[in-house]
C-alpha atoms as one frame of an Amber mdcrd trajectory, in Angstrom:
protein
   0.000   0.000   0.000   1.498   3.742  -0.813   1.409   6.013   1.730   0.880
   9.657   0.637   1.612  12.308   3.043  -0.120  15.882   2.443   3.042  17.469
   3.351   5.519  16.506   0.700   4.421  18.158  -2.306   4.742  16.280  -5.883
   5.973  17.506  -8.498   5.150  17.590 -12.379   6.409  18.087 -16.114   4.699
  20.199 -18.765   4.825  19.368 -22.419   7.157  20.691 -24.863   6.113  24.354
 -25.814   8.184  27.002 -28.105  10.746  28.858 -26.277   9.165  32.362 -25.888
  13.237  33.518 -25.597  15.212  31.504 -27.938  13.577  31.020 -31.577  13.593
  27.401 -32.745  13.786  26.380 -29.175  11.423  24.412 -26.807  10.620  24.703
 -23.106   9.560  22.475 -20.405   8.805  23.249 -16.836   8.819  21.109 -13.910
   5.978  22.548 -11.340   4.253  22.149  -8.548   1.423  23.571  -5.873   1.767
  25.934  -3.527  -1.119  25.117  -0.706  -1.898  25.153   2.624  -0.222  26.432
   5.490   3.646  24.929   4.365   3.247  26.949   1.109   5.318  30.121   2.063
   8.273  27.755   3.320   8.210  25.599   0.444   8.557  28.707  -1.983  11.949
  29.712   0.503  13.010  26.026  -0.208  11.999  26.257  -4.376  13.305  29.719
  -4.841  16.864  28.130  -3.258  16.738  25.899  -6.275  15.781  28.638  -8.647
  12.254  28.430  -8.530   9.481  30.678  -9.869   5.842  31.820  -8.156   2.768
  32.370 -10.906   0.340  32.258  -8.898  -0.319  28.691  -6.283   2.198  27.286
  -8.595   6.395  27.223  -8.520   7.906  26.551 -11.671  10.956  25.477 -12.496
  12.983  25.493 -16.391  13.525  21.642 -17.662  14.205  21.707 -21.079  16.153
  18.860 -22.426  18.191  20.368 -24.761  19.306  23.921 -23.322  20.203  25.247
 -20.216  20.278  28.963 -21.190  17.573  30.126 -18.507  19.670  31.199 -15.347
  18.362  32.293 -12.245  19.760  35.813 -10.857  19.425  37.168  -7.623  20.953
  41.060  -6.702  23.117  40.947  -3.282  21.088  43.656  -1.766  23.454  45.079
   0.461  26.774  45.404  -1.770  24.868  46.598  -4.632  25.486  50.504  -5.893
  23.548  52.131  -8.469  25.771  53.230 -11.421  25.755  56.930 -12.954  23.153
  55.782 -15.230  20.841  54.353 -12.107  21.006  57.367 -10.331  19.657  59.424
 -13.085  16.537  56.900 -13.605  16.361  57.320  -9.839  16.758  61.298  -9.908
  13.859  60.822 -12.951  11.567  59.655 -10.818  11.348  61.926  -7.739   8.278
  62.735  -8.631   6.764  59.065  -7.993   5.725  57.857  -4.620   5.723  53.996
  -4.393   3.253  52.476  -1.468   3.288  48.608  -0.816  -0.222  47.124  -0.027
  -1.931  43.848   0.225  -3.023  42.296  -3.468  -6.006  43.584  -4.314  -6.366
  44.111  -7.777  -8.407  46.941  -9.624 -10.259  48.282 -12.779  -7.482  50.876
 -13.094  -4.475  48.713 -12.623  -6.296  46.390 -15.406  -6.679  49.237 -17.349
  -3.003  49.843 -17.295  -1.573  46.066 -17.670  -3.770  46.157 -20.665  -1.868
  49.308 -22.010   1.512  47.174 -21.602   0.443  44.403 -23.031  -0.685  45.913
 -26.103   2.584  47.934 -26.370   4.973  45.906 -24.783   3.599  42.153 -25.593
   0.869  41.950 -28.434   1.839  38.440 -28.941   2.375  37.480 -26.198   1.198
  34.444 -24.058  -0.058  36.791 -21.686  -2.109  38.686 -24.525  -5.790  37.658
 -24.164  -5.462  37.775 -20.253  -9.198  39.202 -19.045 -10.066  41.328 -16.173
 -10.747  37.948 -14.295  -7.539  36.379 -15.310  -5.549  39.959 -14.025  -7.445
  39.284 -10.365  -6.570  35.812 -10.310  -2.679  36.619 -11.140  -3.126  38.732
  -8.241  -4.817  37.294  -5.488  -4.146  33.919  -5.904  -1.058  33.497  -3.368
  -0.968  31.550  -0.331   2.401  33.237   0.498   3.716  37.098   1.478   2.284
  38.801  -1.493   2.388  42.618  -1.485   1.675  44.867  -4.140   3.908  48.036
  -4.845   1.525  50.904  -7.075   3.553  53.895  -8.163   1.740  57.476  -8.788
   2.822  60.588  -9.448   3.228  62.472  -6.296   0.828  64.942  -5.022   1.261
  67.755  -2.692   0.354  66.174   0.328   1.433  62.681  -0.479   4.124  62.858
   2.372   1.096  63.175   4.711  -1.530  61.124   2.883  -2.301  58.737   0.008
  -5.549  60.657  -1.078  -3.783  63.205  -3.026  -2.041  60.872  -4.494  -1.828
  60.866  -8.273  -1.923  59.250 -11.855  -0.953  55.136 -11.353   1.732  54.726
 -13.644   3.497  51.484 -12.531   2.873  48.471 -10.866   5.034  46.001  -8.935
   3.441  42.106  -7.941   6.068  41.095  -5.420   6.480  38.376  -2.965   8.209
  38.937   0.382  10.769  35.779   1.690  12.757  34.460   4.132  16.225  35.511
   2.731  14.829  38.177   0.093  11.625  39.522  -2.044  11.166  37.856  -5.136
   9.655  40.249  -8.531   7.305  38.509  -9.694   5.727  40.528 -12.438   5.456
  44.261 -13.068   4.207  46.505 -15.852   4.020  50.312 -16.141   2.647  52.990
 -18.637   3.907  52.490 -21.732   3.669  56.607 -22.877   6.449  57.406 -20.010
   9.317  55.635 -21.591  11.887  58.273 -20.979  11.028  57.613 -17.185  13.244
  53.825 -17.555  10.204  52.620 -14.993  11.139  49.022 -15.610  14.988  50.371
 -13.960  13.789  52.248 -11.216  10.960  49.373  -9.806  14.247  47.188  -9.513
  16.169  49.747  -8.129  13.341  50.905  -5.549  12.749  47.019  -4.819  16.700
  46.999  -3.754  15.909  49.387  -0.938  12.697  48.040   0.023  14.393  44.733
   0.630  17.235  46.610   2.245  15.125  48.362   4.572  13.433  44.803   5.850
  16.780  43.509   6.171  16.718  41.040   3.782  19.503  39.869   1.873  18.349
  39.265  -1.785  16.567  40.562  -5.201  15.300  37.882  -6.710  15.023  38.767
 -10.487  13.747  35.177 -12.032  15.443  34.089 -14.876  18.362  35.699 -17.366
  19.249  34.148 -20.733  22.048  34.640 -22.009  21.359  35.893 -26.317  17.936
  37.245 -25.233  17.449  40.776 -25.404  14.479  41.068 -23.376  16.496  40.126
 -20.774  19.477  41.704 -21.177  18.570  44.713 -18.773  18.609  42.427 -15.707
  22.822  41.657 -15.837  22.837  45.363 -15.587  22.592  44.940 -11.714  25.514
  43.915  -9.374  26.768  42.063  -7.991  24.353  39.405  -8.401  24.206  35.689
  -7.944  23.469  32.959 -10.900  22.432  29.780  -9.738  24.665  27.182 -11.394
  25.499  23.182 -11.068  27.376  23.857  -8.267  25.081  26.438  -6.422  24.397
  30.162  -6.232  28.242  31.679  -7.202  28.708  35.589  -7.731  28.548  36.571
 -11.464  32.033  37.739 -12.766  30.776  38.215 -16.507
């Protein structure tokens, strides 16, 4: 007779799928569910062995033929902003960032939707609906906190009600050893603003200020440009065969 205990989670492969990264290339993800009371440990275990959160679900790269996805993580507390940085930072003064439980809205749907249609028409993320948005919101049984950024008003020091236009939006998961980006998008019309840059660089000190060691960024690879922006911040960590070593590239 098999035994199966609630507590030890099982895991599972996905079919082969094209590479949304590499053209010509196909994917596979090992996965499994994050329930219950264990689930906020179990992503701290995962995210250890490079490990991603959509949702009640950690996910995991398992292709059979490449290895190009690498998992990167920004050392919090060595890490200083470059001349560049500190411009996007300088940019945008004028943006106050408040981190709140995950409740999603009409206007921060109205926004992803803007993205998406700039950013990622074809996209597998495309057709996502209103209902889809609230579910990639709210369904977490872990630390999930989400980071809105408006322009500031003139009382925002004092109160959120004067608070102004939303213009970027941060899904982020807080952890044992670090917080974890899970998705963000931001207003596609304020491009000279870098927004994509300065949510990074504002998650740094948010994780700095809860004295938590890492950024976790998800995945790099290597020949993608989509993802080129993310070796732009160090030092940083890539997990490899033989563990989380600093990147020296």
């Amino acid at each position: 007779m098999t035994v199966h205990h609630p507590q030890t989670p099982q895991f599972f492969l996905t079919s082969p799928s094209p590479c949304p990264y590499l053209p010509g290339q196909a994917e596979r993800k090992v996965f499994t569910h994050l329930t219950g009371e264990r689930a906020p440990s179990l992503l701290d275990l995962l995210s250890q062995g490079g490990f991603r959160r959509s949702q009640n679900i950690a996910y995991r790269p398992a292709c059979e033929r490449c290895r190009a996805c690498v998992s990167v993580r920004i050392l919090v507390d060595e890490f200083q902003p470059t001349r560049s940085m500190r411009r996007v930072a300088a940019r945008n003064r004028d943006l106050i960032g408040r981190m709140d439980e995950p409740d999603p809205s009409s206007e921060q749907y109205s926004l992803f939707r803007r993205y998406l249609d700039h950013r990622h028409a074809e996209g597998g993320m495309a057709e996502m609906s209103v209902l889809d948005y609230a579910m990639m919101v709210e369904d977490s049984q872990v630390d999930t906190r989400l980071v809105q950024y408006r322009k500031r008003g003139a009382d925002s020091a004092f109160s959120r009600h004067s608070d102004g236009e939303l213009v970027a939006v941060a899904l982020s998961d807080v952890m044992a050893d670090g917080m974890s980006m899970v998705y963000s998008f931001f207003e596609p019309d304020e491009s000279d603003r870098s927004l994509g840059t300065f949510m990074i660089l504002d998650h740094i000190e948010r994780a700095r200020k809860l004295g938590l060691p890492y950024l976790y960024l998800g995945y790099w690879v290597s020949g993608s440009r989509k993802m080129d922006y993310k070796i732009r911040f160090r030092p940083q960590e890539h997990l490899l065969p033989k563990g989380w070593e600093r990147y020296e590239g």
